[in-house]
Backbone and ligand atoms as CSV (ligand in chain L), in Angstrom:
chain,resi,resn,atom,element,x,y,z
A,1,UNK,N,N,22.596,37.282,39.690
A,1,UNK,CA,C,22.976,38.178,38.600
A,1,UNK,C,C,22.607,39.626,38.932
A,2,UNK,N,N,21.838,39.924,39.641
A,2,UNK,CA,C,21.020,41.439,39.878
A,2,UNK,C,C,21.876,41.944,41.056
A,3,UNK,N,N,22.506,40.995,41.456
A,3,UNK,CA,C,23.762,41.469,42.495
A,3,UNK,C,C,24.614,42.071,42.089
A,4,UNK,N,N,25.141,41.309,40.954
A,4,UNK,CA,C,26.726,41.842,39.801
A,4,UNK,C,C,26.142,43.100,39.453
A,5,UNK,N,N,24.893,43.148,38.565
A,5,UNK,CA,C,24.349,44.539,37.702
A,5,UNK,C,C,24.188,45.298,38.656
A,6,UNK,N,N,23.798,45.102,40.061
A,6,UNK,CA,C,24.100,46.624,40.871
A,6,UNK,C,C,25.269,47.263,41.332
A,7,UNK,N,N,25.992,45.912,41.294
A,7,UNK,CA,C,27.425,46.146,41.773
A,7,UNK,C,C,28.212,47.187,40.508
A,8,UNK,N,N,27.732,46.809,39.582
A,8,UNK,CA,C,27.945,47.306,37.967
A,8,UNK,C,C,27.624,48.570,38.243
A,9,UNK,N,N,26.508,48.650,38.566
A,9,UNK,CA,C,25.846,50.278,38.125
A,9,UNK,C,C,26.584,51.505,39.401
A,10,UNK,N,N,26.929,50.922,40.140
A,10,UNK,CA,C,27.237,51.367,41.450
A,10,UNK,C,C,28.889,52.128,41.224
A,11,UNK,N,N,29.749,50.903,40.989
A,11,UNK,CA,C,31.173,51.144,40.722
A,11,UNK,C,C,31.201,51.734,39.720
A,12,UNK,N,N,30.527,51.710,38.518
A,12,UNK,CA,C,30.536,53.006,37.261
A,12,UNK,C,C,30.201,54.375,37.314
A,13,UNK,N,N,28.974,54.569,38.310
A,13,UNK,CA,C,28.811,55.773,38.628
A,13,UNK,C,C,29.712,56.097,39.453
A,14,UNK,N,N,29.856,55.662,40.177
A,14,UNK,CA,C,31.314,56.189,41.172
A,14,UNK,C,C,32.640,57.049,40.827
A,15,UNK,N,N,32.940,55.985,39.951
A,15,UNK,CA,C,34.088,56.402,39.102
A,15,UNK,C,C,33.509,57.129,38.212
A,16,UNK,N,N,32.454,57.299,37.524
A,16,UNK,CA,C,32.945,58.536,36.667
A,16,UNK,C,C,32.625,59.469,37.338
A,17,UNK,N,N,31.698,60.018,38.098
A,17,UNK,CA,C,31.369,60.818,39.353
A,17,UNK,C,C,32.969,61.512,39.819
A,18,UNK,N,N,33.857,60.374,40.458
A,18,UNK,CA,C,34.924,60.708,40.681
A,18,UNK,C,C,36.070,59.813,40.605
A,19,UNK,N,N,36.499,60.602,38.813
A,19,UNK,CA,C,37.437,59.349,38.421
A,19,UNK,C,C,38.412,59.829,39.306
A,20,UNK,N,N,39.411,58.693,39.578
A,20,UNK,CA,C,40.582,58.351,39.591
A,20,UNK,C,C,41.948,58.581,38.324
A,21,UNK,N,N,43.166,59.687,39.146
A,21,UNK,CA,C,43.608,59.894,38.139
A,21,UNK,C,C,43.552,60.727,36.985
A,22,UNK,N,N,42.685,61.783,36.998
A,22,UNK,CA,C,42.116,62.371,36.170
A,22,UNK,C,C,43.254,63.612,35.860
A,23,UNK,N,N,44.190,63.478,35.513
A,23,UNK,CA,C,44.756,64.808,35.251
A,23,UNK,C,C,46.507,64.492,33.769
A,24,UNK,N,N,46.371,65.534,33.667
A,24,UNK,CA,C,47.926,65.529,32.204
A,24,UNK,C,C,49.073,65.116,33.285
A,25,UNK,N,N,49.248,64.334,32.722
A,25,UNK,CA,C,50.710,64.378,33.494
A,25,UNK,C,C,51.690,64.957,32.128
A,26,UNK,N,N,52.356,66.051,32.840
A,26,UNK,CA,C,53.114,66.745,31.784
A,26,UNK,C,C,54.548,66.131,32.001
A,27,UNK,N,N,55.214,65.781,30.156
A,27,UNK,CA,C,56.435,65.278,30.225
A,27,UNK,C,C,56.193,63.389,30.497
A,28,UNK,N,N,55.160,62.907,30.476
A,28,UNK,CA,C,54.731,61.664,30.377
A,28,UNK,C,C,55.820,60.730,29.214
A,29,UNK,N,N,56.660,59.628,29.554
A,29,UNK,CA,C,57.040,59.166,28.530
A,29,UNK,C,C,56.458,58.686,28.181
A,30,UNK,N,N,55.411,58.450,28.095
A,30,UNK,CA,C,53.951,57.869,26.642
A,30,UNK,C,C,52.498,58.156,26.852
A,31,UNK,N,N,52.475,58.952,25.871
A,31,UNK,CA,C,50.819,59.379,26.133
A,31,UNK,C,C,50.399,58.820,24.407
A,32,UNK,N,N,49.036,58.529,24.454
A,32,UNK,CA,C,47.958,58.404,23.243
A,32,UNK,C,C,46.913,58.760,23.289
A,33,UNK,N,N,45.827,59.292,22.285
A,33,UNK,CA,C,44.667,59.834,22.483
A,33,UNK,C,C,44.183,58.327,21.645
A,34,UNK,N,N,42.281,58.704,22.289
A,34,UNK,CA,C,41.894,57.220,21.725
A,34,UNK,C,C,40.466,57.917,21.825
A,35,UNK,N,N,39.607,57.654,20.207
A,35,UNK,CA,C,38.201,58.188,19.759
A,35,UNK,C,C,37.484,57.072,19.446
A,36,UNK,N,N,36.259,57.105,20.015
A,36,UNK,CA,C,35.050,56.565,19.754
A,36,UNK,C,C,34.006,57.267,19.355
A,37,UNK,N,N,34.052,57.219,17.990
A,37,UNK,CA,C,32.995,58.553,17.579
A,37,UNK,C,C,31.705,58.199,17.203
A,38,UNK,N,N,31.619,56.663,17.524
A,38,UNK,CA,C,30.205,56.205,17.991
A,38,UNK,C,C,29.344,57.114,19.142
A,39,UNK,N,N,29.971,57.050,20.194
A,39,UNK,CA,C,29.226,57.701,21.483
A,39,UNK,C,C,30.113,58.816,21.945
A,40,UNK,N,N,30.969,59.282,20.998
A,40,UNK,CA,C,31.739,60.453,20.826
A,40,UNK,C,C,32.602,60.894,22.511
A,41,UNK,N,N,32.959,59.389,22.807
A,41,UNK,CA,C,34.231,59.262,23.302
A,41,UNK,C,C,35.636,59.673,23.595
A,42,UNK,N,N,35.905,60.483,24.271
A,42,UNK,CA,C,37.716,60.686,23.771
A,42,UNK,C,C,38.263,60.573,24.916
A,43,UNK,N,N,39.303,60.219,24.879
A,43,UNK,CA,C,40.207,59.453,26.169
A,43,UNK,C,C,42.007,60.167,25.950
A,44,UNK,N,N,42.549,60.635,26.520
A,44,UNK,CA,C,44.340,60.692,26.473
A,44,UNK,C,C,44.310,60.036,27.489
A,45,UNK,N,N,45.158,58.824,27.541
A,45,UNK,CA,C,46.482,57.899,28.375
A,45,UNK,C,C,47.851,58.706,28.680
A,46,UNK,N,N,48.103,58.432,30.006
A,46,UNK,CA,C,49.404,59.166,29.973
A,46,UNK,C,C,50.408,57.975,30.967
A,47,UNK,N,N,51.409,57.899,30.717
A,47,UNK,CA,C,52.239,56.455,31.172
A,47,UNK,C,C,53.315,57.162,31.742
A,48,UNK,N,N,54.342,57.091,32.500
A,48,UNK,CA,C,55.324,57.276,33.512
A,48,UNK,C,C,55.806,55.682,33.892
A,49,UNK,N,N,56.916,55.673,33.034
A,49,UNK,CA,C,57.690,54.135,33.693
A,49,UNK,C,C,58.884,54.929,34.872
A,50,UNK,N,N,59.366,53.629,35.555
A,50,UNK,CA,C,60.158,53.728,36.339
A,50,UNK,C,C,60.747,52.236,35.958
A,51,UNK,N,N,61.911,52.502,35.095
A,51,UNK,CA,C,62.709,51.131,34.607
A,51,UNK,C,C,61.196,50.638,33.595
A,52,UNK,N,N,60.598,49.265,33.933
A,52,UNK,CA,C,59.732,48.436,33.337
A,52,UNK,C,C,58.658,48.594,34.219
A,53,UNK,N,N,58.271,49.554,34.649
A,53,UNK,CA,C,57.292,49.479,35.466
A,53,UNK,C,C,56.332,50.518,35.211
A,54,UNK,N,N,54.653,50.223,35.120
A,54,UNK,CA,C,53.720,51.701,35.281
A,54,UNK,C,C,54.114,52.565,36.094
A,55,UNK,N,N,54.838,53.419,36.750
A,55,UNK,CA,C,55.085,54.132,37.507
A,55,UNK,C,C,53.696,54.882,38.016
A,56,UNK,N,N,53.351,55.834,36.970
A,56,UNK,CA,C,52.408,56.838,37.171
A,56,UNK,C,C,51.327,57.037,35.897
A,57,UNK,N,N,50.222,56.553,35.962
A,57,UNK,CA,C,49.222,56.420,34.995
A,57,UNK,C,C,48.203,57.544,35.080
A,58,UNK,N,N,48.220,57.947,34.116
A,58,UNK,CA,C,46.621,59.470,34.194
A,58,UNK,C,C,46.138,59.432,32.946
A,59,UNK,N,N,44.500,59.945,33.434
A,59,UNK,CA,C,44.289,59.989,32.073
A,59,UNK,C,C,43.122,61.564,31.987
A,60,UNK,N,N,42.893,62.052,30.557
A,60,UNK,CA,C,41.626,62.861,30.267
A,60,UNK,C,C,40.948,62.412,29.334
A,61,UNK,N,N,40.003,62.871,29.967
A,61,UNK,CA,C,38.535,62.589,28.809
A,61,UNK,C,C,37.506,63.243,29.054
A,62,UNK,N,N,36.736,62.989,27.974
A,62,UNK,CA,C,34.866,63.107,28.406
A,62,UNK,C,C,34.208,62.097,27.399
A,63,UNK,N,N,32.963,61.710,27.532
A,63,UNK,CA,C,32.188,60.931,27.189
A,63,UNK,C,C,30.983,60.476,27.991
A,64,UNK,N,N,30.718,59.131,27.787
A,64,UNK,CA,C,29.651,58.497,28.294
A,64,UNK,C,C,30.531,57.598,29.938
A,65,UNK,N,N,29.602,57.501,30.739
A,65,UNK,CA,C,30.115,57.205,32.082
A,65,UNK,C,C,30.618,56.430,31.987
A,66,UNK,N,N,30.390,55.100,31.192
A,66,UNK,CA,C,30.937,54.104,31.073
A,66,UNK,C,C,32.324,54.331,30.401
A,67,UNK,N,N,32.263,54.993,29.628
A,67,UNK,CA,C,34.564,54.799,28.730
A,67,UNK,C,C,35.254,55.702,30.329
A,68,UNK,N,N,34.197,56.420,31.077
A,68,UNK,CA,C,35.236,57.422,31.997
A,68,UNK,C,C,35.576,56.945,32.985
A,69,UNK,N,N,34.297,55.925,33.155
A,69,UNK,CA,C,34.846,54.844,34.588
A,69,UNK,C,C,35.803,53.683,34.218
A,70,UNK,N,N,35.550,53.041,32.839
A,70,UNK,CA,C,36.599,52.299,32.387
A,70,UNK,C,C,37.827,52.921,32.451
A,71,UNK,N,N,37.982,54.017,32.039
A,71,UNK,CA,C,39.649,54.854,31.751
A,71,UNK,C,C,39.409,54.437,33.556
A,72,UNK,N,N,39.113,55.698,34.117
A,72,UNK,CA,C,39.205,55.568,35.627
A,72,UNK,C,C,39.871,54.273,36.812
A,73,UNK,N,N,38.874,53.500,36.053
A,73,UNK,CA,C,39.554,51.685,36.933
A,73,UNK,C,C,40.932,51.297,36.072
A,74,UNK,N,N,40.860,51.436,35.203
A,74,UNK,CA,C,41.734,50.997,34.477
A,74,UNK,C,C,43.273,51.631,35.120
A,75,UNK,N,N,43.486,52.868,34.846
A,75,UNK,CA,C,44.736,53.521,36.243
A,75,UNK,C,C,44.739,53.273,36.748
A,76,UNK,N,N,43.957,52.757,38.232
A,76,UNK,CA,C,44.085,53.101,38.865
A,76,UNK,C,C,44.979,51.050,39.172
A,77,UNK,N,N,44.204,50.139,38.238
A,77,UNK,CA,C,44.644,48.885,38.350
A,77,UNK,C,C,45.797,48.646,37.725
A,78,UNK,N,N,46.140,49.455,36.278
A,78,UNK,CA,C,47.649,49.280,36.243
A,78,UNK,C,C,48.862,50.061,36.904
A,79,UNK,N,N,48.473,50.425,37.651
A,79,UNK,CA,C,49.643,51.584,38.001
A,79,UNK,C,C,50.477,50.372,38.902
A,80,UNK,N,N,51.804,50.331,39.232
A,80,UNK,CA,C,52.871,49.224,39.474
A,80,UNK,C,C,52.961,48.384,39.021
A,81,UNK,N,N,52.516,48.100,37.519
A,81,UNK,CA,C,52.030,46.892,37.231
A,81,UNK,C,C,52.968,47.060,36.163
A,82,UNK,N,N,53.767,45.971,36.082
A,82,UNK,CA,C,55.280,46.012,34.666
A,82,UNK,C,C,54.435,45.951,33.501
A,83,UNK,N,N,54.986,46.304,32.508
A,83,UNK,CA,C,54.736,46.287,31.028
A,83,UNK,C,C,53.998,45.037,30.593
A,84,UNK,N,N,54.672,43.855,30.934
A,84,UNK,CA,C,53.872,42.790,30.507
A,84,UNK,C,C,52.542,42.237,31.573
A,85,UNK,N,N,52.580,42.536,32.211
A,85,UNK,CA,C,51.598,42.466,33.493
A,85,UNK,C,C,50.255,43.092,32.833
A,86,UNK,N,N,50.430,44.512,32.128
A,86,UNK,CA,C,49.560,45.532,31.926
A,86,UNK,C,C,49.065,45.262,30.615
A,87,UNK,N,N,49.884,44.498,29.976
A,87,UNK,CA,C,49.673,44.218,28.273
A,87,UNK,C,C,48.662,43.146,28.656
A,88,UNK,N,N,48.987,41.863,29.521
A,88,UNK,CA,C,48.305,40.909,29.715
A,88,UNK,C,C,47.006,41.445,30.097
A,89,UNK,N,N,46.974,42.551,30.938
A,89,UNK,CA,C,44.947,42.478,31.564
A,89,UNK,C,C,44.949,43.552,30.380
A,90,UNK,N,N,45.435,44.300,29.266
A,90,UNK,CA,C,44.735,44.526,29.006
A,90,UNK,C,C,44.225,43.889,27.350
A,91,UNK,N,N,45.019,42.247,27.266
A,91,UNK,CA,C,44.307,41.476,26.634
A,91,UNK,C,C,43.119,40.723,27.048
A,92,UNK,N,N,43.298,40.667,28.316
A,92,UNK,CA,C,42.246,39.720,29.338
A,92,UNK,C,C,40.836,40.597,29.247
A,93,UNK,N,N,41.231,41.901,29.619
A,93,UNK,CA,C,40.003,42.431,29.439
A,93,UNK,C,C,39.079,43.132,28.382
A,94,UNK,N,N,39.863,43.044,27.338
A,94,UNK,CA,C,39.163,43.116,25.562
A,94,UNK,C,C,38.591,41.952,25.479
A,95,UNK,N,N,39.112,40.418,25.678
A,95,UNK,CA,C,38.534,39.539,25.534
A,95,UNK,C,C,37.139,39.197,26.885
A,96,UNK,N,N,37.087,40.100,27.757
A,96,UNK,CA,C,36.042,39.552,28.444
A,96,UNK,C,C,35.002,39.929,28.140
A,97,UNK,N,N,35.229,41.207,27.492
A,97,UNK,CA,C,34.154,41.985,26.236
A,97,UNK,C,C,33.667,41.371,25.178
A,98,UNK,N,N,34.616,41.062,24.752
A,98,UNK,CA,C,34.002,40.336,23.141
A,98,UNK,C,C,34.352,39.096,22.473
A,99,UNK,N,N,35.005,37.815,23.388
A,99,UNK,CA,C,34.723,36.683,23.330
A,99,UNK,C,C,33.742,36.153,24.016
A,100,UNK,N,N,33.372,34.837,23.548
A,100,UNK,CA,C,32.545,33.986,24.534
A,100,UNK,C,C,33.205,33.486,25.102
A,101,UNK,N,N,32.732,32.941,26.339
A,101,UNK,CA,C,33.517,32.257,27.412
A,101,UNK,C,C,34.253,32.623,28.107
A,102,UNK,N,N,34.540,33.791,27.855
A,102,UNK,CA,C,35.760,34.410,28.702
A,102,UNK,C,C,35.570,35.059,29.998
A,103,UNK,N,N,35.656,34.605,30.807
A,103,UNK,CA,C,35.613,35.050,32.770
A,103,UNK,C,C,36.218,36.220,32.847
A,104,UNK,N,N,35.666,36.517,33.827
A,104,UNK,CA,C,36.553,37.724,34.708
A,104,UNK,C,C,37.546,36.976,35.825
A,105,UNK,N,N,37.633,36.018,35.953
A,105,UNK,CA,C,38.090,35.462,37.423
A,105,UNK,C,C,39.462,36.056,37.159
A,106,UNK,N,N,40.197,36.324,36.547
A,106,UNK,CA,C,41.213,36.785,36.826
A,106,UNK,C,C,41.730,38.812,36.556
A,107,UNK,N,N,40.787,39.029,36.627
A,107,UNK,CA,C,40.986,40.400,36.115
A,107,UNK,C,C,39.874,41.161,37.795
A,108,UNK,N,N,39.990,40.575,39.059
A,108,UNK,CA,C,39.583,41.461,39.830
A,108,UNK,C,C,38.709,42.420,39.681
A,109,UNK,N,N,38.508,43.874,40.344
A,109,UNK,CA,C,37.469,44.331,40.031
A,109,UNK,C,C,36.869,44.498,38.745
A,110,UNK,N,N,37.817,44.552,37.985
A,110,UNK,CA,C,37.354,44.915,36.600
A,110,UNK,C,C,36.645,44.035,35.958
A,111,UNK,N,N,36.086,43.051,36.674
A,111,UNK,CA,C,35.290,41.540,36.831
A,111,UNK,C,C,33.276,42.263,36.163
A,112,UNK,N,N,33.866,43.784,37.026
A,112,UNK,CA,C,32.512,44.604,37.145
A,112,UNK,C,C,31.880,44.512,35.106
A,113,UNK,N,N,32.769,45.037,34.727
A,113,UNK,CA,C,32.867,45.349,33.094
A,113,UNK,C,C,32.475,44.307,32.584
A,114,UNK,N,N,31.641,42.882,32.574
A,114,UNK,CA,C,31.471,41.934,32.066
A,114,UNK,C,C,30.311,42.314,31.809
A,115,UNK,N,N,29.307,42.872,32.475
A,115,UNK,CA,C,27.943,43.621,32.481
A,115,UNK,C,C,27.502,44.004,31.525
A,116,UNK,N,N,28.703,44.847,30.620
A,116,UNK,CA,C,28.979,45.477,29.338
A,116,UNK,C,C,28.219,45.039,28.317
A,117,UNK,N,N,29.091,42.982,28.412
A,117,UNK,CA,C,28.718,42.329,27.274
A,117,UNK,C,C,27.298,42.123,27.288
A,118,UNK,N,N,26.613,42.892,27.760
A,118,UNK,CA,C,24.910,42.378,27.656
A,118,UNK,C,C,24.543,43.808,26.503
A,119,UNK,N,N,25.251,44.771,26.602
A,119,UNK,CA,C,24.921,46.440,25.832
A,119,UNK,C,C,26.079,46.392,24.551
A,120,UNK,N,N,26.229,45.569,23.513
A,120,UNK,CA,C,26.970,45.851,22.251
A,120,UNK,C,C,27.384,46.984,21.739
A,121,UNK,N,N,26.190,48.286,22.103
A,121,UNK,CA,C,26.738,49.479,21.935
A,121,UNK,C,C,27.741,50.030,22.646
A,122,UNK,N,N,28.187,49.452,23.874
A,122,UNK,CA,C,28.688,50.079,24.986
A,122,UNK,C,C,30.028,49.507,25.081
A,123,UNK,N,N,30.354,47.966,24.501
A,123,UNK,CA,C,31.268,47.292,24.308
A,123,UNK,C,C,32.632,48.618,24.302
A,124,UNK,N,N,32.508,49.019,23.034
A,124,UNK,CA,C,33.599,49.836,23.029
A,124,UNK,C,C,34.113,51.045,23.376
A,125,UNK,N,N,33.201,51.598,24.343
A,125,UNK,CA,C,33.288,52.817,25.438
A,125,UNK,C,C,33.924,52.272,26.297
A,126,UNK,N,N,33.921,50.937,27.067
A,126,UNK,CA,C,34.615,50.290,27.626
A,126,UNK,C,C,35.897,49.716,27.479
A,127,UNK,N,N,36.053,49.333,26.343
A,127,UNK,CA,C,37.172,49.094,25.992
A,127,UNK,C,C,37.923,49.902,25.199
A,128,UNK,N,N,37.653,51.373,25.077
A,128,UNK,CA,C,38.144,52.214,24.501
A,128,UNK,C,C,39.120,52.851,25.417
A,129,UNK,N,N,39.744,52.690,26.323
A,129,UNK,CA,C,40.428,53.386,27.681
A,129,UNK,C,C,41.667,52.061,27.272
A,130,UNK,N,N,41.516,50.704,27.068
A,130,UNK,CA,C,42.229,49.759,27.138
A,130,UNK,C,C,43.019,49.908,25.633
A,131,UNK,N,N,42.373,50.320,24.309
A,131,UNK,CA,C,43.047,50.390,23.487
A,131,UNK,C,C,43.914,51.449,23.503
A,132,UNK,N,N,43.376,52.292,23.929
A,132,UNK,CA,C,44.609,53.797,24.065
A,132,UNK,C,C,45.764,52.794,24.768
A,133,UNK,N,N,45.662,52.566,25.708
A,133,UNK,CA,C,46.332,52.380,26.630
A,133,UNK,C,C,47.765,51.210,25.953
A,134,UNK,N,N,47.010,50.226,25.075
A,134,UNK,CA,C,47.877,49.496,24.711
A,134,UNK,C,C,48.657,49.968,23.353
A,135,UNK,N,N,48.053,50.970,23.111
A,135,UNK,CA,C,48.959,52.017,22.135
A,135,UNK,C,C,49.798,52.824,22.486
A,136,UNK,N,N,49.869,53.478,24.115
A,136,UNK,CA,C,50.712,54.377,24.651
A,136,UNK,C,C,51.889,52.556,25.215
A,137,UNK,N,N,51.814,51.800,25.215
A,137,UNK,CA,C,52.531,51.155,25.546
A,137,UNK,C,C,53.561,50.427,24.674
A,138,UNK,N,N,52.691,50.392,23.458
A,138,UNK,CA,C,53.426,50.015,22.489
A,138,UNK,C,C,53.557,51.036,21.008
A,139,UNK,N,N,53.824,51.878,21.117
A,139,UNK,CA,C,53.926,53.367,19.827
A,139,UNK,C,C,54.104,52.587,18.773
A,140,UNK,N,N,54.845,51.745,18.694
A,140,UNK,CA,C,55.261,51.152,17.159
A,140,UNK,C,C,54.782,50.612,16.237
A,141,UNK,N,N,53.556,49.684,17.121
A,141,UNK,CA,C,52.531,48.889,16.716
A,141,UNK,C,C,50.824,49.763,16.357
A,142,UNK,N,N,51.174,50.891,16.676
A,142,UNK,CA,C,50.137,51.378,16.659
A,142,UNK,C,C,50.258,53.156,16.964
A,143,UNK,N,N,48.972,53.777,15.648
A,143,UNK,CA,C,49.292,55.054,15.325
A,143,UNK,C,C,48.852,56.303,16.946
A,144,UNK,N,N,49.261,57.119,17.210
A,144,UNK,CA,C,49.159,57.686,18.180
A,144,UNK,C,C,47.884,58.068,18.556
A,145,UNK,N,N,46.885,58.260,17.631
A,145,UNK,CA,C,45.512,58.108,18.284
A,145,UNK,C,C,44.634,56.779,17.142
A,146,UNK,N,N,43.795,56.371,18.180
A,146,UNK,CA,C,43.678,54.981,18.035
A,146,UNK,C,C,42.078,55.158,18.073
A,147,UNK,N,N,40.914,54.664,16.706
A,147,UNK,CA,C,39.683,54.875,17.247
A,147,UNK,C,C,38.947,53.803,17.270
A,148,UNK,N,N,37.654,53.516,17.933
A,148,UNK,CA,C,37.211,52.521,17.725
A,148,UNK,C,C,36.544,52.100,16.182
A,149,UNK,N,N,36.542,52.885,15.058
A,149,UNK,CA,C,36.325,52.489,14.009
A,149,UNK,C,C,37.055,52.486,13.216
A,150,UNK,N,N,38.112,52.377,12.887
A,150,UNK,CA,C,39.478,52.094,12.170
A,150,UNK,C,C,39.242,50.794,11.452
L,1,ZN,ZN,ZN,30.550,55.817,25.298
């Protein structure tokens, strides 16, 4: 276990150190802002399809290392990844947060973020990059900025 938690502490500082992706993509066909005003969080998603596909994913923020490395991995893992591909991890990975039982085995690095579920406060800094995200994907279902206390 002290393997994973360094591996944890390692790949988070990294990425927020030097996220991935970090910039507006201007003219984005779907962007959402997303607040956590718990740990005073803020995240914009920015989406670029090509047909059904992530084309080009970016994002801005500031916060706590953890929502910046989450946004951060999070681009950098959906980008080519079709609509339903991207909807799926990013049900897979809300639930690896805050169900029981739920593995990482299929969600690759982002396997790291399970670590999370040991810090309740932190839960949703982490998964605050994933809700934007599934709001810039789906506008209809959900209002253009999206917070974790709604
Ligand atoms: Zn936070």
């Amino acid at each position: 276990m002290s393997d994973l938690r360094d591996l944890y502490q390692e790949v988070i500082l990294d990425h927020n150190k030097s996220p991935r992706n970090f910039r507006e993509l201007p003219g984005a066909d779907r962007h959402a802002h997303g607040d956590n005003p718990l740990c005073g969080d803020v995240v914009t998603v920015y989406v670029d399809f090509d047909g059904d596909t992530l084309h080009e994913v970016a994002f801005q923020g500031s916060g706590c290392a953890i929502s910046q490395a989450s946004a951060s991995m999070m681009t950098e893992v959906v980008t080519g990844k079709t609509l339903e591909e991207a909807r799926a991890l990013a049900r897979r990975f809300r639930a690896l947060l805050t169900e029981d039982g739920a593995d990482g085995s299929n969600l690759g690095k982002l396997a790291v973020f399970a670590g999370v579920k040991d810090y309740p406060m932190r839960v949703k800094c982490a998964t605050l990059p994933w809700h934007t995200l599934a709001a810039a994907l789906d506008p209809k279902e959900a209002p253009e900025t999206v917070t974790t206390e709604a």
